[in-house]
Every structure is written in C-alpha cells, then in structure tokens.
C-alpha positions in Angstrom: -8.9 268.0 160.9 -10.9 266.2 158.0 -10.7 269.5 156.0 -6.3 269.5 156.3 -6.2 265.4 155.7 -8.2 265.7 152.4 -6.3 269.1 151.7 -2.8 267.4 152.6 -3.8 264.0 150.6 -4.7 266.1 147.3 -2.1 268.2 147.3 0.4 265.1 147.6 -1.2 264.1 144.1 -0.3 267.2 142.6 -3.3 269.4 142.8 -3.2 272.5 143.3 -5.6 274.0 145.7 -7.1 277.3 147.0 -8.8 276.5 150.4 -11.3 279.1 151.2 -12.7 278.8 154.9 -14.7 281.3 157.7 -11.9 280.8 160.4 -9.3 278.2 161.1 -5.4 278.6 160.0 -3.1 277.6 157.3 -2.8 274.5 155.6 1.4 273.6 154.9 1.1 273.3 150.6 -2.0 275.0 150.0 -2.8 278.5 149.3 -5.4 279.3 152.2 -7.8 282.2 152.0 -9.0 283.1 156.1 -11.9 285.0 156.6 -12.6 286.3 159.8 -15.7 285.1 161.9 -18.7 288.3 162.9 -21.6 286.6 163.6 -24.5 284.4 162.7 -24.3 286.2 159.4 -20.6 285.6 158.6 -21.2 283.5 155.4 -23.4 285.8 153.7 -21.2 288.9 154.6 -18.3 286.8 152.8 -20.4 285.5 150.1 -19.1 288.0 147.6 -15.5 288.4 148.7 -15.4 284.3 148.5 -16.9 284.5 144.7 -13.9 286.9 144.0 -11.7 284.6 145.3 -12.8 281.7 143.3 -13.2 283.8 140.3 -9.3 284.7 140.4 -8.2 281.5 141.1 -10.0 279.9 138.1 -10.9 276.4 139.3 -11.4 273.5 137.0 -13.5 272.0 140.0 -15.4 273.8 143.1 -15.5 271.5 145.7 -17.7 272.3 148.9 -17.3 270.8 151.8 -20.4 270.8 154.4 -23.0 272.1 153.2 -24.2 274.6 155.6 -22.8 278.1 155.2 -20.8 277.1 152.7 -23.6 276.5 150.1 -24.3 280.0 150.1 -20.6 280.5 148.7 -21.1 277.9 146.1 -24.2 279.4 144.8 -22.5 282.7 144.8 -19.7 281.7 142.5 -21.8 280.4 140.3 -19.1 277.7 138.9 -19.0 274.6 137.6 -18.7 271.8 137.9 -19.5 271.7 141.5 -18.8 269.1 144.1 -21.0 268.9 147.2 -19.5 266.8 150.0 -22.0 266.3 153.0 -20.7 265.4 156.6 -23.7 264.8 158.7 -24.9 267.3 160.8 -25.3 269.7 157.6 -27.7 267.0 156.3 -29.5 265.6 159.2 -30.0 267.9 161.7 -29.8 271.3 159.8 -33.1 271.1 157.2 -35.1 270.8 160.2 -37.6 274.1 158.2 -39.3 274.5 155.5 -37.1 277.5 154.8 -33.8 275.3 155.6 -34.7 272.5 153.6 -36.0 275.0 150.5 -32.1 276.3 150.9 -30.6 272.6 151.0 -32.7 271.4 148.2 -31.3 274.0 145.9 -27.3 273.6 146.8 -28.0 269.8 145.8 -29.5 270.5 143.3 -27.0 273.0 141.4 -24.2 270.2 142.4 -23.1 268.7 139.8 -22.3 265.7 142.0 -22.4 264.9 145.6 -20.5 262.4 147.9 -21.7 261.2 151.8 -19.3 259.5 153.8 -22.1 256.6 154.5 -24.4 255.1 152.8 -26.7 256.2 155.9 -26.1 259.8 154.2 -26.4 258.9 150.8 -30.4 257.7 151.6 -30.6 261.1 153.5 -29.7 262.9 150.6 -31.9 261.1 148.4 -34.8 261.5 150.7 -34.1 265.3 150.3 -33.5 265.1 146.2 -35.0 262.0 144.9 -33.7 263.7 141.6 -30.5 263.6 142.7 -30.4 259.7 143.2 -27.7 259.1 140.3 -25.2 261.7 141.0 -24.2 260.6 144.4 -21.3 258.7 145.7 -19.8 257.5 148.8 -16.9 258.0 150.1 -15.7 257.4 153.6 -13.4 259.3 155.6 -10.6 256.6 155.2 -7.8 256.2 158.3 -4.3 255.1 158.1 -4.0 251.5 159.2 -1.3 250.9 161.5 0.6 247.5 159.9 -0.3 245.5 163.0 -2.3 245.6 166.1 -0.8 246.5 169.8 -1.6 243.9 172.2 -3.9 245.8 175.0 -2.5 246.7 178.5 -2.7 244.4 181.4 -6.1 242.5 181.8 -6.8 244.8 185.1 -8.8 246.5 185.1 -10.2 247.1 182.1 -9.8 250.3 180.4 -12.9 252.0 178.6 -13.0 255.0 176.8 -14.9 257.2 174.8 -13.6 260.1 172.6 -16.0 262.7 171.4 -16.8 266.3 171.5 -18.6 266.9 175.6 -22.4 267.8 173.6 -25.5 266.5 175.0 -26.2 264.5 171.4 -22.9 261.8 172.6 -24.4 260.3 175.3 -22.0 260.4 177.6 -24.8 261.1 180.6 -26.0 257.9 179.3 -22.5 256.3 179.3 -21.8 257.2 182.9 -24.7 256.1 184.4 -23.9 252.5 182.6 -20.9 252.6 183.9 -22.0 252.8 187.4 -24.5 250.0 186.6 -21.4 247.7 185.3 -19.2 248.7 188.2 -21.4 246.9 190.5 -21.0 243.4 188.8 -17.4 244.5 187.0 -16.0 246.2 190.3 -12.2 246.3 187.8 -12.6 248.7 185.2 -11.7 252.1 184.5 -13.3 254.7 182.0 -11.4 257.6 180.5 -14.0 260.4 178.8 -11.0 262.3 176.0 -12.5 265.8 174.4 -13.8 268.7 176.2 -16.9 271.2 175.6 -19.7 273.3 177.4 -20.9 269.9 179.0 -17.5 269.3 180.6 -18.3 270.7 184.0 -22.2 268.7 184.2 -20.3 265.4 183.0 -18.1 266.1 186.1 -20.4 266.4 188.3 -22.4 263.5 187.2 -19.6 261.7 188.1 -19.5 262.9 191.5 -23.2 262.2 192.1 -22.8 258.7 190.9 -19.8 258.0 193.5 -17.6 256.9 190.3 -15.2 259.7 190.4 -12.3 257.6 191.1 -12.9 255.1 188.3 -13.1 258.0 186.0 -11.1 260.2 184.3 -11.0 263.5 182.1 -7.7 264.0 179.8 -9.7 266.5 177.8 -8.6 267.3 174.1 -6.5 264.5 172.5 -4.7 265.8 169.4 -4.7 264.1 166.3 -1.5 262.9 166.1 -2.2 261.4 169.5 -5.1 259.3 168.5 -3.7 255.7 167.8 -1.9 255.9 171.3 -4.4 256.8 173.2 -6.8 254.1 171.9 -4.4 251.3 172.4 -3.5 252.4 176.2 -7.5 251.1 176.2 -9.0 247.4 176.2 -12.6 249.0 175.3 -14.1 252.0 172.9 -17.5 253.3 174.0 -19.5 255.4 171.2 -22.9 256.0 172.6 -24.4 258.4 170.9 -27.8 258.9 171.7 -28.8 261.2 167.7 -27.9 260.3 164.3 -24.5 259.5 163.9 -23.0 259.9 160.1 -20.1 257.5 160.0 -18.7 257.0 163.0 -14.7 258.2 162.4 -13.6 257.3 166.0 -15.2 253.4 166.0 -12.9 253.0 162.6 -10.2 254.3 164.8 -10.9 252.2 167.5 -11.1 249.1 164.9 -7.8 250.1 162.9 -6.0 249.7 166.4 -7.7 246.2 167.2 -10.1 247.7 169.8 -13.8 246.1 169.5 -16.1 249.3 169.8 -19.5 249.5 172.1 -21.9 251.7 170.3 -25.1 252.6 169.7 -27.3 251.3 166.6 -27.8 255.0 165.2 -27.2 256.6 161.7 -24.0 255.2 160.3 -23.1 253.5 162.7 -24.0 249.9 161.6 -21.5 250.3 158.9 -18.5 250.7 160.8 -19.4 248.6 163.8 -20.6 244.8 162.6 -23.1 243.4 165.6 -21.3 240.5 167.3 -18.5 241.0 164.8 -16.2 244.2 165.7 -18.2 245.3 168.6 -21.6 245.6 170.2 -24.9 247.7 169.4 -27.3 248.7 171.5 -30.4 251.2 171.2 -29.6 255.2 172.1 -30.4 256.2 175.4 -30.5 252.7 177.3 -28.3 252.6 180.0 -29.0 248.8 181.3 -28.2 247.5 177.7 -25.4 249.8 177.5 -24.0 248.3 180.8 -24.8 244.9 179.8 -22.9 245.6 176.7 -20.0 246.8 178.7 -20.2 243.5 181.3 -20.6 241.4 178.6 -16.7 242.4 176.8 -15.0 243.0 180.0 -15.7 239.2 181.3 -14.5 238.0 178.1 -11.0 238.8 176.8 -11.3 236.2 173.9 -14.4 237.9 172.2 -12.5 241.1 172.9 -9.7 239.4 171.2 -11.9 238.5 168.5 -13.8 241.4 168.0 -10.8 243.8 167.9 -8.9 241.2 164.8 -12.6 241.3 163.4 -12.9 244.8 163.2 -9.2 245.4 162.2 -9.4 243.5 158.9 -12.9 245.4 158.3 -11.5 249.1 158.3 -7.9 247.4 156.5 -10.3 246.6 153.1 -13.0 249.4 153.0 -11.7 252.4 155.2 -7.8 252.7 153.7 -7.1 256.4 153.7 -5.2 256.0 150.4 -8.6 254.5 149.0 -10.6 257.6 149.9 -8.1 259.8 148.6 -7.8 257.6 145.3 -11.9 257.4 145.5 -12.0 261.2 145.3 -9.0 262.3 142.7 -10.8 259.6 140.2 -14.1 261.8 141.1 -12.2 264.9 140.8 -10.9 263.9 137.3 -14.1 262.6 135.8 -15.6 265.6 136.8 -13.4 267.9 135.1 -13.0 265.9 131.9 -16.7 265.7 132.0 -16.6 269.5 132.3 -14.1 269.8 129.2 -15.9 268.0 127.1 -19.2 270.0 127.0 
C-alpha cells in the first residue's frame, strides 16, 4: 500500500515512473514490471532481468524502496544517482550477521542518498554507516487528514482496537491478557483485533482461555480505503508492540481521526505518540501497565477528549501526506540536478 500511495502521489506531479517489483499487481498511471516469485532466491534470479529493465527505461533517478532484496537490484544496475528508502524491518531486524550487515553496509554505501521514515531509523542507519551521516533525510509516511474529527460512538462501552498484521512481534498475546486484567475493574469495554495472519488461530484461542471471547472480536483484514471508518467506530487505539517499531503508520492514523493511541515506548514510536499528550506509553511486554494504561483512558472521557484533539493537530503539522510527497519530489529533483551537473 505504501509502495502505490508514493507511486500514485509522484505520478500526480508529473513523473513518470517504471515500478519494478518481485510480485504484487499493477499500479493505475505507472508502467509496472511483475516478476514472478520462486523462492528464497527470487531476487538474485531477477537481478539481471531487473538491470535490463532499468537500463531501457533510462532513469534520471533509481529509487529503492526497502532495502532487503531489492539492494541486490540496485547494485546490479549499477545507476546513478541512487535513492535508498529504508522502512524498518530491512534495517533493524534484517543485519542481524556479519554477512547481512557486510551486504547492508555496501547498498548504503553506493546510495547516493537515503531517507528513513523516523528519526529512530535515521540513528539506525548511522549506527550501520557513520559515513553516511550527511546524506540522510527523513521523511515520514504522511496520511491524509480528514478536515475535522468524528465525535466517538456512544460512551458504552468503550471500544478498543488494535490494527496490525496477527505476528508474534505486535503484541497482541500481550494486549489480550491486559484486556482481561482491565475487564475486571472496566467490566464495559469491548476490543476489536482488525488484520489476519499465521497467529490468527492462537490469538483466538487465547481468547477462549482467558473467558473474553465475548468482549472480543476478529473482523480480519481492513482495506485501505476502510481505514478512517473503522478507527472512528472506536473510542481507543491499542499499538502494543512488543520489538522495534519504525514509525508507527496506524497510531498517526489513529491520531488524524482524533483517537488518543495506547502504545508501547519502542522504536519510533515516541515520535508519533507524545506521553500524556496524544496517548499513553508503556514498556513492551507488560501486561499490568498495559491494563493500567487501558483503565486509565476508559474512566476518563475528557483526557480521551484531549488526547484525541492533541494528537490531531500533531499529525495536521508534521504528518500531511502532501508534505511527504512535496518532501520527496524536492529530493527527487535535487538529486537529479545534482546528477546533471557533474
């Protein structure tokens, strides 16, 4: 979804773009080159056939986007300039060898720049390339803001929810058993877990073992599109991820629609969610904070209230998805003419 928004956005500035991608379908506006997944080996298999493509196409900028797999494609082509864009996961948890960090070292270092979408990223980066200190930027994954916030449903019960992929890493184990905990002083909320994944079925029956089954709820995959309404049928977002979060996209969704966010103080995180400002942050893992957290907003609407205005006006001046499309077409430009000149 990131991938077609930045596509989408560029191409409404009158780029014109080649997307080349290892599964996944077409993007409406953009000429898009699918090749087919076979394996754990499917990005060096492609390698070449991606360096032809790029060579025909005759970029004036190669732009790479997560750096895993798709770095061996960069180096490949051979083209510059080059723009690295890092997500997270690419960064964090993947250079976790000598052998992977050797391979991750030398796609940032052939960049010629390289954007984060945190400033949590941006140190990780540096950490990895203290060379590469000066040609980094951030730039967030900016959201549309809605031009005013929807009141929240009726007062009861109050409505959690959390909306993430069903992986281990999220927390959500750790979310349901402090929901349990908070039911027995909160007896009059509700909790709605959105996404799906291979932890689906354990998540289920955690549920069942705890005795909350009929205070919670599995909708599964919410689309896109379907985001915004979804949040706002809520009082509450829950985000508690229990490993290194790089930004955070679903607590600046949560915030855009007025919602304060519950999360935990991991990675990015702290950006996007201000401590007693927007929403609460507790440490990874800890249930009884995490259910104190939870009691804590659900007996008071006014810092709900205030927490969801708070966190609205945040994401309205730094997380503008017009801003991080502007952020990146000046970076695209500069680049080029940089490129031009020598």
């Amino acid at each position: 979804m990131h991938i077609q928004r930045w596509v989408s956005g560029l191409v409404d500035r009158g780029y014109h773009i080649k997307l080349i991608s290892l599964g996944g379908g077409k993007i409406k506006g953009c000429e898009t080159v699918i090749f087919p997944r076979k394996g754990k080996l499917s990005y060096l298999t492609s390698a070449s056939a991606a360096a032809r493509e790029i060579a025909t196409f005759q970029p004036d900028l190669l732009h790479i986007h997560y750096i895993t797999g798709f770095g061996v494609w960069g180096l490949w082509a051979k083209k510059q300039p080059t723009l690295v864009s890092v997500w997270g996961a690419d960064i964090v948890d993947f250079p976790n060898t000598w052998l992977r960090r050797s391979y991750i070292k030398r796609v940032l270092g052939k960049a010629t720049h390289i954007t984060a979408t945190s400033q949590f990223l941006k140190d990780t980066v540096i950490k990895l390339l203290p060379t590469g200190a000066e040609k980094i930027s951030v730039i967030p994954f900016g959201v549309t803001i809605p031009p005013e916030i929807v009141s929240p449903p009726q007062p009861k019960p109050i409505k959690l929810c959390s909306i993430k992929a069903h992986r281990p890493k999220y927390g959500i184990e750790v979310l349901l058993h402090a929901f349990a905990e908070a039911l027995q002083t909160t007896p009059d909320i509700t909790l709605t877990i959105a996404g799906e994944g291979d932890n689906t079925p354990q998540l289920k029956a955690l549920a069942q073992k705890l005795g909350i089954q009929d205070k919670v709820t599995f909708p599964g995959f919410i689309p896109h599109d379907n985001i915004y309404a979804f949040l706002r049928e809520h009082h509450i977002m829950v985000m508690p991820s229990i490993c290194e979060e790089a930004f955070g996209v679903a607590a600046v969704e949560a915030a855009a629609c007025g919602r304060p966010v519950i999360a935990t103080h991991v990675g990015g995180v702290p950006e996007v969610v201000k401590h007693d400002t927007t929403g609460l942050l507790v440490p990874p893992h800890d249930s009884h904070l995490l259910a104190d957290a939870i009691i804590k907003l659900v007996q008071n609407t006014s810092l709900r209230e205030k927490m969801g205005i708070a966190g609205y006006h945040l994401v309205k001046a730094l997380y503008q998805w017009r801003d991080a499309v502007d952020a990146m077409s000046s970076l695209y430009e500069r680049l080029i003419d940089e490129s031009k000149k020598t």
